[in-house]
C-alpha positions in Angstrom: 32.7 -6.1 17.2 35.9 -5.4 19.1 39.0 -6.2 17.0 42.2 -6.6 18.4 45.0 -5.4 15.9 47.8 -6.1 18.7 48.5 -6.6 22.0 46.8 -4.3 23.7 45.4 -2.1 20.8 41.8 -2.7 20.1 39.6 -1.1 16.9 35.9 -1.4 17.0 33.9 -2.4 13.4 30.1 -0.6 14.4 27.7 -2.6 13.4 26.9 -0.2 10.6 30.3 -0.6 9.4 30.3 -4.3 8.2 27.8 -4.8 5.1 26.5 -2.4 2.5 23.8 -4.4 1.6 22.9 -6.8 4.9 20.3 -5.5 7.5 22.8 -7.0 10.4 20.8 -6.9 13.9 23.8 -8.6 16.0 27.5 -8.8 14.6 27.5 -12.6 15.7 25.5 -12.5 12.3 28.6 -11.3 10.2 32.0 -12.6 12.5 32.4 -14.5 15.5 35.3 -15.1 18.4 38.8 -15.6 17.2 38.1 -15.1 13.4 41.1 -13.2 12.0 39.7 -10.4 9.5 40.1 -7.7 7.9 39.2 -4.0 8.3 39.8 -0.3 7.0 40.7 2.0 9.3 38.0 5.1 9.2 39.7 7.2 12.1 41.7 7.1 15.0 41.1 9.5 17.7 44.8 10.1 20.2 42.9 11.4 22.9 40.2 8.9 23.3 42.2 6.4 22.5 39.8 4.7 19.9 40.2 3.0 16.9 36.9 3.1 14.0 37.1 0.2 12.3 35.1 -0.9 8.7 34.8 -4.1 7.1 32.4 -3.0 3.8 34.8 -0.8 2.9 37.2 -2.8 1.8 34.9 -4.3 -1.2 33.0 -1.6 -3.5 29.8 0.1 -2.7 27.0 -2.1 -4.1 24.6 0.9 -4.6 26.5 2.7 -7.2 25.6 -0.7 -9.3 22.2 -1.0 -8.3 21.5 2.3 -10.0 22.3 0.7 -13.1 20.6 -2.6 -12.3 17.6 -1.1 -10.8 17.1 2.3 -12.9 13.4 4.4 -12.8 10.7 3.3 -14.4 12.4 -0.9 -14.6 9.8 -3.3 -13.7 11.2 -6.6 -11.7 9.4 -8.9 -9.8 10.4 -9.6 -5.8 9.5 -11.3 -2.7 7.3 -9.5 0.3 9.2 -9.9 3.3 7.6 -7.6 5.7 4.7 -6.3 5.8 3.7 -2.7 7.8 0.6 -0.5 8.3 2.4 2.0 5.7 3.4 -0.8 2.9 5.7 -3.6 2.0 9.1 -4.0 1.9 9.8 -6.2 -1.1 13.3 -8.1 -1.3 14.7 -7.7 -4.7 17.5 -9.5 -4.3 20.0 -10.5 -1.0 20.4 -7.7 0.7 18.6 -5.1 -1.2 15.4 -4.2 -0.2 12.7 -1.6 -1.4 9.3 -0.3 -0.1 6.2 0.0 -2.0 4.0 2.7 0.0 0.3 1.6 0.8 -0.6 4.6 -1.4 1.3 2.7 -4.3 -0.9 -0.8 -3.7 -3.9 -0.6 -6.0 -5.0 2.5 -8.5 -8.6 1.3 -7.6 -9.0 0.0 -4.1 -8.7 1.8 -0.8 -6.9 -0.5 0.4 -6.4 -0.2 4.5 -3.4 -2.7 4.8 -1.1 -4.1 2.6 -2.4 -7.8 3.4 -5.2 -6.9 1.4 -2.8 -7.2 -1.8 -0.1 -9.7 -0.7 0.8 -11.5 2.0 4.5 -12.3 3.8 6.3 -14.6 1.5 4.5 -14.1 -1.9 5.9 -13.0 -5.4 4.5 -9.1 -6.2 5.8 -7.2 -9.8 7.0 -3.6 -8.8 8.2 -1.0 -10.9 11.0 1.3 -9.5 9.9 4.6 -8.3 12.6 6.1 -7.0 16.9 5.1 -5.6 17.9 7.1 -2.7 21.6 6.3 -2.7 22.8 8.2 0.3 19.9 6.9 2.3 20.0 3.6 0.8 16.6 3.3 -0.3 14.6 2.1 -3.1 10.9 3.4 -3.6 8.6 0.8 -5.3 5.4 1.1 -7.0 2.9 -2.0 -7.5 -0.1 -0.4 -9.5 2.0 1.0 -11.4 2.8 -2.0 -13.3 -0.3 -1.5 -15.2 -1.9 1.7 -16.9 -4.0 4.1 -14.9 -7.3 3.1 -15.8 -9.2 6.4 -14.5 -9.3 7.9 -17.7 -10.9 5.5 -19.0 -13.2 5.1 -15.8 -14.2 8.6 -16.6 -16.4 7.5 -20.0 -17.1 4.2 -18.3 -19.0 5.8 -15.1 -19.9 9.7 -16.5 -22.1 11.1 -14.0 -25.4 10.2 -13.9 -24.7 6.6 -15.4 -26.8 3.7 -13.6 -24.5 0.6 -11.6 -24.7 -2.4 -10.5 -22.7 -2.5 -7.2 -21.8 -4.8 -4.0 -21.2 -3.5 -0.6 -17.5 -4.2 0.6 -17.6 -2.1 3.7 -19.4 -0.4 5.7 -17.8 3.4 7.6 -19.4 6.0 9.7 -20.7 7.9 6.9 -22.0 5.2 4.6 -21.0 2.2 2.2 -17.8 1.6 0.2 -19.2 -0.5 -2.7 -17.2 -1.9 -5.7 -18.2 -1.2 -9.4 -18.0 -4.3 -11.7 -15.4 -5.7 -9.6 -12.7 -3.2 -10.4 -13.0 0.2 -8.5 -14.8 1.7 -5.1 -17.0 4.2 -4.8 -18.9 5.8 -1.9 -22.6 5.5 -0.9 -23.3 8.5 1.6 -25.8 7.6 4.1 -27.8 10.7 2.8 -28.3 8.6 -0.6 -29.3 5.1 1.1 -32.8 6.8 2.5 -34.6 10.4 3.1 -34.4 9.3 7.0 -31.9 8.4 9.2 -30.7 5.0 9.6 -29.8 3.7 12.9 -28.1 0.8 11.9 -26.2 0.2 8.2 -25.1 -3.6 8.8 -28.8 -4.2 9.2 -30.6 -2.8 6.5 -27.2 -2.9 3.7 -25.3 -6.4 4.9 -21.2 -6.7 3.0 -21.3 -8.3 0.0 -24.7 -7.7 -1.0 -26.0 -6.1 -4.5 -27.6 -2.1 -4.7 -28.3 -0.4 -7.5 -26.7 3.2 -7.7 -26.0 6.0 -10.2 -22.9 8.2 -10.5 -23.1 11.2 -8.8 -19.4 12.4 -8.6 -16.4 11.5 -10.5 -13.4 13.2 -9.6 -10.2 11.5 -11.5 -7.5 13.4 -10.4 -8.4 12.2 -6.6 -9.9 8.9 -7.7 -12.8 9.3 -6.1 -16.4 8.5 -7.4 -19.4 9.4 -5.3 -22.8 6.7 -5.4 -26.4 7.5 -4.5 -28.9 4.4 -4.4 -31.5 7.1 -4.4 -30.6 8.3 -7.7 -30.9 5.0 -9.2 -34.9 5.1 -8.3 -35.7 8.1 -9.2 -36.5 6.3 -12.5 -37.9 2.6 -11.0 -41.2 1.7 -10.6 -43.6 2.0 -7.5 -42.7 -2.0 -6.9 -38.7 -1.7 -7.7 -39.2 1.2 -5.2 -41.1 -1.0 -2.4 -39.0 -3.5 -3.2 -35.7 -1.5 -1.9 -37.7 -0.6 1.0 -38.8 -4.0 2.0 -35.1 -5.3 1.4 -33.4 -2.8 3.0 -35.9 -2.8 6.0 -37.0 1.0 5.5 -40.4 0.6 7.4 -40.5 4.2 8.1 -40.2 5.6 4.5 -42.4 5.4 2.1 -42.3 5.1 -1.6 -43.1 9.3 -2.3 -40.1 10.2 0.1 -38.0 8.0 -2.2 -39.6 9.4 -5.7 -39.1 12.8 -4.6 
């Protein structure tokens, strides 16, 4: 906005210049045409003839507050204003925004987009992760509001135990199924069948029950690694033709499976 201090003496306020706190797109937002107001002035170059202006200066910096108001570690609850491929930023109060990175969503899910947490509008808790105070930013964590349950995932699925799982989706290299409704894991196409299979959606439809057994647990990249074909290496000859016939495996037969 162009201010004029006299006749003939302009000062601009850039657009940057105006709120601490506000994301301002257009200065119509903050001032409009013949308001009188008031401004610091941040240089004044001879030569150019130009005059920096700043309006936020002239109240204290919000940020050396928020430090205190939103210290690490605090938990407070805000509202999801905007939603990205790479997380949310979460308004946690007028003017004061943070961003919880996709990676920070869920300590069990992959999650792929953050609308598979919350959606544009809703309440979310977040704990504070980090205050950048020269770059104005506040890092936010969402799983973080509860205690990492790997560890304990470690006793609950040791290698070798025996699932219950449902398909949730289905990638290029196999299944993502979820373990008693509270973590992923992933089903290689390797451990689905001895032979090739042309079509996954076919044979292993989403949402849909299998029966796997742990084969990898690694906790400090929360990753846990399925086989279907471990699960029947201790089934019946029937449970065994039964997987077959349900899973439309007409080429393999039940000694490919046992062995």
């Amino acid at each position: 906005a162009f201010i004029e201090i006299e006749k003939g003496i302009e000062g601009l306020i850039h657009i940057s210049e105006m709120s601490w706190t506000l994301h301002i797109k257009h200065p119509s937002q903050h001032v409009s045409m013949g308001q009188v107001v008031e401004a610091e002035i941040l240089s004044l170059d001879k030569n150019e003839k130009k005059i920096s202006l700043g309006m936020k200066q002239l109240v204290p910096d919000p940020w050396t507050e928020l430090m205190k108001k939103y210290p690490v570690g605090s938990k407070h609850e805000g509202v999801a204003r905007n939603l990205t491929n790479f997380g949310v930023f979460v308004e946690l109060e007028p003017g004061v925004d943070g961003l919880i990175h996709i990676s920070d969503l869920s300590w069990t899910k992959k999650i792929r987009h953050p609308g598979e947490v919350v959606k544009k509008g809703e309440r979310i808790e977040v704990i504070v992760l980090g205050v950048d105070t020269e770059q104005r930013k506040i890092s936010l964590g969402h799983k973080q509001v509860k205690e990492n349950p790997w560890t304990e995932f470690e006793k609950t699925y040791a290698v070798g135990t025996i699932v219950e799982s449902k398909i949730v989706r289905i990638i290029e290299k196999g299944l993502i199924a979820e373990i008693a409704g509270e973590v992923d894991g992933f089903i290689p196409t390797t451990q689905l069948s001895p032979s090739r299979i042309k079509n996954l959606i076919f044979g292993f439809p989403l949402d849909s029950k299998i029966k796997v057994r742990v084969v990898e647990f690694d906790r400090d990249n929360k990753k846990i690694v399925l086989s279907a074909l471990g699960a029947l290496k201790e089934a019946s000859e029937e449970e065994i033709a039964e997987y077959i016939k349900v899973h439309n495996l007409e080429r393999v037969t039940t000694d490919e499976i046992k062995n």
